[in-house]
C-alpha positions in Angstrom: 0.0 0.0 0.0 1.4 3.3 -1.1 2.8 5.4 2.3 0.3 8.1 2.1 -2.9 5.9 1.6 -1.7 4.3 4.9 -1.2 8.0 6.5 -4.4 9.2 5.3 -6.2 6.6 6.8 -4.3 7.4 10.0 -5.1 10.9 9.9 -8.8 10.1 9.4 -9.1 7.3 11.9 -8.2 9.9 14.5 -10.4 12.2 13.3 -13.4 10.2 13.4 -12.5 9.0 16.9 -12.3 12.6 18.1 -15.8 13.4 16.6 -17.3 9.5 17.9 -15.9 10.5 22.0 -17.0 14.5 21.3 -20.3 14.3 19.7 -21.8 11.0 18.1 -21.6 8.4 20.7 -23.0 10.9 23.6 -25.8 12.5 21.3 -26.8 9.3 19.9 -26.9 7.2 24.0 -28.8 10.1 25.4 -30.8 11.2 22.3 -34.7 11.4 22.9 -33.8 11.5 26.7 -34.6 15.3 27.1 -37.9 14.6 25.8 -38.5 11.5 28.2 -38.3 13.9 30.8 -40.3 16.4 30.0 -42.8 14.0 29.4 -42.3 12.3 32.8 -41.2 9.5 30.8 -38.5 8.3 33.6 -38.9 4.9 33.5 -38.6 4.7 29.8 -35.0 6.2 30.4 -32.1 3.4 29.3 -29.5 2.4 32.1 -26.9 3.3 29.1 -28.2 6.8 28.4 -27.7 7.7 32.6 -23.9 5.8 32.5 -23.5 8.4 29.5 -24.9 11.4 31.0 -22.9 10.9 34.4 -20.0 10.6 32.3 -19.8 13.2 29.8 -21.2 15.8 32.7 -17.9 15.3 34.8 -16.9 18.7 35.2 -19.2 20.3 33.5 -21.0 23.3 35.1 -24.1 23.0 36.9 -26.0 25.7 38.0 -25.6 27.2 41.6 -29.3 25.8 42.0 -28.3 22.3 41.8 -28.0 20.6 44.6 -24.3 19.6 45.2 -25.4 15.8 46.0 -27.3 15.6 42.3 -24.3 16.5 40.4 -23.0 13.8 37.5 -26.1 12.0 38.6 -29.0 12.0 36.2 -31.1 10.0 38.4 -30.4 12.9 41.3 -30.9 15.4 39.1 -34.6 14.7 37.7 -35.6 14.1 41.2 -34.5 17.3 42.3 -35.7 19.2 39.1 -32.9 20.7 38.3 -31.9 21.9 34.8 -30.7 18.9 32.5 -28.3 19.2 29.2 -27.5 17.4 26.8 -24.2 14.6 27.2 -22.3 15.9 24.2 -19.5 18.2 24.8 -20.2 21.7 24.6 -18.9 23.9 21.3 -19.6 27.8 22.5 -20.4 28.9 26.0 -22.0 32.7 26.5 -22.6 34.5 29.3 -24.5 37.6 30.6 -23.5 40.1 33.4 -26.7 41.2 34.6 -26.6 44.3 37.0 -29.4 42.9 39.4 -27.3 38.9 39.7 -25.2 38.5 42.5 -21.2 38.7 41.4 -20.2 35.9 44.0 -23.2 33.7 42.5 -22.1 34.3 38.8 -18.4 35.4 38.8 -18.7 35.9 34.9 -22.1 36.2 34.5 -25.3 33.7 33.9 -23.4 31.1 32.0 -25.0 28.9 29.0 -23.3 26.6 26.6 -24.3 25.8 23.0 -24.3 21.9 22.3 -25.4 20.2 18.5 -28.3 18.8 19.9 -29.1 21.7 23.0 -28.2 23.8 25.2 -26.6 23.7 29.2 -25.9 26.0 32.0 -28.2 28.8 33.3 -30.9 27.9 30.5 -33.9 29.3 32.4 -31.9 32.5 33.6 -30.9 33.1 30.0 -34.9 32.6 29.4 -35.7 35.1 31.7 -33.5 37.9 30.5 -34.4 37.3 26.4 -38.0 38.1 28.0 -36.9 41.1 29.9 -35.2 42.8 26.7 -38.5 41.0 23.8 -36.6 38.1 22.7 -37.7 34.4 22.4 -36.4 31.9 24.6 -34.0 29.9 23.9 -35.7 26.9 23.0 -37.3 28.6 20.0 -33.5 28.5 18.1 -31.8 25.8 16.3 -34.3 22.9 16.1 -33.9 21.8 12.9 -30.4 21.6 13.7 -30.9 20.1 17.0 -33.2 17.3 15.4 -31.5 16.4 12.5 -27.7 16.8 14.8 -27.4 12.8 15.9 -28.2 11.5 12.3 -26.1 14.0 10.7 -22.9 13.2 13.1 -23.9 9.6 12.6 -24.0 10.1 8.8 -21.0 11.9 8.8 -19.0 9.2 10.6 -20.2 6.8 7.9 -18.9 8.7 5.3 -15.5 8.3 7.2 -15.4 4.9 7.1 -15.6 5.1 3.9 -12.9 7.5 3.2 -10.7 4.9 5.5 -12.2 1.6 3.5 -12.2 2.8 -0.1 -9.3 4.3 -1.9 -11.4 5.6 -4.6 -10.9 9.9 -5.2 -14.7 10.6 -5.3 -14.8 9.3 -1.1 -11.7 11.6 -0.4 -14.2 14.8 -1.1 -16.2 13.1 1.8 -13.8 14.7 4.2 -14.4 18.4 3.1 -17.2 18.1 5.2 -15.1 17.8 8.6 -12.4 20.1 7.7 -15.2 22.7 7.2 -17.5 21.6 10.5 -15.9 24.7 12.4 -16.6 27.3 10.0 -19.9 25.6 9.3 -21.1 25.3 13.1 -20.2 29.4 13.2 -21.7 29.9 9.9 -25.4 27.9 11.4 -24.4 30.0 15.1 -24.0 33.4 13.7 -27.7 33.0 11.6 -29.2 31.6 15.2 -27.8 34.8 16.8 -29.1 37.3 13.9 -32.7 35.4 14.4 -33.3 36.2 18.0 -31.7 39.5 17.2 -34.1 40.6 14.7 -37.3 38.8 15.7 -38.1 40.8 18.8 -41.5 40.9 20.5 -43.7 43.6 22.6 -43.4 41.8 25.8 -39.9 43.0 27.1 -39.8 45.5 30.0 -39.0 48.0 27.2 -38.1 48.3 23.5 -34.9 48.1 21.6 -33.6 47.9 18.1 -33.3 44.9 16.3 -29.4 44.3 16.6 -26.8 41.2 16.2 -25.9 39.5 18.6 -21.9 39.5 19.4 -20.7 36.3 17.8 -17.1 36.1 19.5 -15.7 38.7 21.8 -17.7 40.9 24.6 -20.8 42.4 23.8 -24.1 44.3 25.2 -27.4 43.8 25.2 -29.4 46.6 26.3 -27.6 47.2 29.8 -26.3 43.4 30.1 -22.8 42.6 29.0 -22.4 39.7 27.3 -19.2 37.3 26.6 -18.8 34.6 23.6 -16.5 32.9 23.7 -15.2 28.9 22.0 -15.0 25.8 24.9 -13.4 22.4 24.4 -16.4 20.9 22.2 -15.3 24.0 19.7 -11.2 23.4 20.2 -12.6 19.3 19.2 -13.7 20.4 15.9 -10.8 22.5 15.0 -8.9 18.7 16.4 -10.9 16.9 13.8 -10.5 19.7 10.9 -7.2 19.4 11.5 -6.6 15.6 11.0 -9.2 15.5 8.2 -7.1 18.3 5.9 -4.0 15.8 6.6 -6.3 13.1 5.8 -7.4 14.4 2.3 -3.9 16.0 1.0 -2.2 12.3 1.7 -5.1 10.9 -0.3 -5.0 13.1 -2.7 -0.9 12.4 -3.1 -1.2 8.9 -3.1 -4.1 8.9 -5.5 -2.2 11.2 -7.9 1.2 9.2 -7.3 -0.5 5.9 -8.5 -1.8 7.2 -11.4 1.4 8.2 -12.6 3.4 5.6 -12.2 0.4 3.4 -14.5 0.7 5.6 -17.2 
């Protein structure tokens, strides 16, 4: 086998390990779980999507309501009603310094984290500021993406194995679609933001222009300051961009190299 085929598949084996641990294999053991709660659905709830859940959520924040004995513990925290995210790892995390919020209780701000298939953090804090200044809650962005996330991950993964399996040039275009997943999950992001920014409703406490939200960087909304920033689910995908470019230039050398030497 020529050097770089066996390189490429290297390269894209890692990848597609970094994107199963990040964001298929969690999305896919807990998906329809959120659901099962809300619907009081507990006993439906698989033994596998809890293991996954406890797992993922190590370290993760939780919010200052949580009780300290629920924490990693899915089972702990349904019973104590506390807020509930998703398993995958998180890709952006925002926050909002709101004047009237106790500093020691939020240190930089009300804190909520952006996920393929949800959201985490302060959810209902976030809720109740979007209401204060007209905006929708947060629930009311991303759910086509949210919906469609596990099968496109899953779909994606497959077309990885293929890339890895077949050595034909039409699979190694497969991996444009990794080494573009950052600038595609900002692209999908930045269109969420402008939504809630420019669909804004009578119901705030009072009226503001429609704006757009600050994408990366420190911000304000109204008199809330506001912080966007990338966490580790983010610094994953640049990981797997990373290893899929390698992936499809030793591909693309190998494939190229063969077909000179049978000419």
């Amino acid at each position: 086998m020529h050097p770089s085929l066996i390189k490429a598949k290297i390269f894209a084996f890692i990848a597609l390990l970094i994107l199963t641990f990040s964001f298929t294999f969690p999305m896919i053991a807990f998906h329809g779980t959120l659901n099962k709660i809300e619907a009081g659905k507990i006993n439906e709830i698989s033994p596998l999507s809890k293991e996954v859940w406890n797992l993922y959520n190590k370290g993760k924040y939780k919010s200052v309501a949580t009780p300290k004995s629920a924490h990693n513990n899915l089972d702990k925290m349904i019973e104590s009603e506390s807020e509930i995210g998703p398993a995958s790892l998180p890709i952006w995390a925002v926050s909002l310094e709101a004047p009237n919020y106790p500093k020691k209780a939020f240190p930089q701000g009300i804190p909520v984290y952006f996920h393929f298939d949800g959201y985490s953090g302060e959810v209902h804090e976030m809720d109740t500021i979007n209401h204060y200044v007209g905006m929708d809650p947060m629930w009311r962005g991303g759910h086509f993406e949210r919906a469609i996330g596990p099968y496109a991950l899953l779909l994606l993964s497959l077309g990885i194995i293929f890339f890895i399996i077949y050595d034909k040039k039409i699979f190694s275009y497969i991996m444009l679609v990794p080494i573009f997943l950052p600038l595609i999950f900002i692209a999908d992001y930045s269109y969420w933001l402008y939504w809630f920014g420019h669909n804004l409703h009578d119901w705030g406490a009072f009226k503001i222009k429609p704006f757009m939200p600050t994408v990366f960087g420190d911000g304000k909304i109204a008199q809330f300051t506001t912080h966007s920033y990338p966490t580790i689910g983010f610094y994953m995908l640049l990981l797997i961009s990373f290893f899929s470019l390698l992936a499809f230039f030793a591909k693309q050398k190998a494939l190229k190299e063969i077909q000179n030497e049978g000419k």
